[in-house]
Phi, psi and omega in degrees: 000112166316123161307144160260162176219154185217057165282171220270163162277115162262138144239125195251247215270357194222128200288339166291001187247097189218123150310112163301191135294129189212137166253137172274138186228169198280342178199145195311314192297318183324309207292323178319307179313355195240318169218093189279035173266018172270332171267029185272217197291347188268030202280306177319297191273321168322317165272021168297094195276354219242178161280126151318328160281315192281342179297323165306286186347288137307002167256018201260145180267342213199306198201106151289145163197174199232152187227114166291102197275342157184177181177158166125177210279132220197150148248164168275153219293183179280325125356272194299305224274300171325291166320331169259355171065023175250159162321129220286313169282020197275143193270159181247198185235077184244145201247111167234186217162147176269070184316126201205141188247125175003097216005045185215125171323125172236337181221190200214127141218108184256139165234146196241085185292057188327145198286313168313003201242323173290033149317151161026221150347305191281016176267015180276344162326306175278030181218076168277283178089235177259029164229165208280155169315298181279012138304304185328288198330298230263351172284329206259108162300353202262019192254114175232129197288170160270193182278182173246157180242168177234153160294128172217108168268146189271114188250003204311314199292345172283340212059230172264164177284156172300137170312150150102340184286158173305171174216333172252126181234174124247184181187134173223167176256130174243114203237141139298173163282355190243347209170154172251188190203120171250167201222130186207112177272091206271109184266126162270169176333304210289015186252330173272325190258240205242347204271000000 
């Protein structure tokens, strides 16, 4: 059974690359059983178990970059509060952004960040810019990912979706000894598929 989520619609300059809604499920088979286009070509990147950023990298011919689409103190859907266990109005720190490949938007990323998680050291967190979160993450020992979860985004509220938009996310929680963080990673087409 999926949690639903109701994450917010960002549209930033551009209206196809907008965070659906998406339900989350606990393992790449669960989700299959719903949708088996988790085991096509985006299969590879769900299971990317390594930093997610440095797996673009290499797949980049020429050029990576992180496009910052908003950030600053929010609060998070009711999903997400849940999911980190913090109180349901309490505001984060959420980041979201455009992971780009040789000059083309590949990914949707958002992280929902807790005022406990912005401590000491980790306050640098809110001084990211255009560089990626999981430089951050996987360089820091006290950061340890979770299981990953998979994704299905929910276009129902669109009618059909617009080419290009996601349809497969993943997402983990990266815990500290004090606090989590979550991380949900929305893959478009144009990173997985034939274009």
């Amino acid at each position: 059974m999926p949690s639903k989520v109701s994450d917010i619609g960002t549209c930033a300059d551009n209206t196809n690359l907008i965070i659906p809604p998406t339900d989350w499920y606990q393992s790449l088979t669960a989700a299959g059983l719903r949708n088996p286009d988790v085991h096509g070509p985006a299969r590879q990147w769900l299971q990317v178990e390594g930093s997610f950023t440095r797996a673009l990298q290499k797949k980049c011919a020429h050029s990576f970059h992180v496009e910052i689409q908003r950030e600053g103190f929010a609060a998070p859907t009711l999903e997400e509060s849940r999911r980190l266990r913090i109180p349901v109005r309490q505001k984060a720190w959420i980041r979201e952004v455009r992971l780009c490949g040789d000059g083309k938007p590949w990914v949707l990323a958002r992280t929902v960040i807790p005022l406990a998680c912005l401590t000491g050291a980790d306050r640098r967190l809110l001084h990211l810019g255009n560089k990626p979160l999981g430089a951050y993450l996987f360089s820091c020992r006290n950061w340890q990912r979770g299981p990953l979860e998979t994704g299905l985004c929910n276009h129902r509220s669109l009618g059909v979706p617009p080419a290009g938009v996601p349809e497969i996310a993943r997402r983990s929680l990266f815990s500290n000894n004090k606090s989590s963080l979550l991380v949900g990673e929305y893959l478009l087409p144009a990173l997985y598929g034939t274009n």
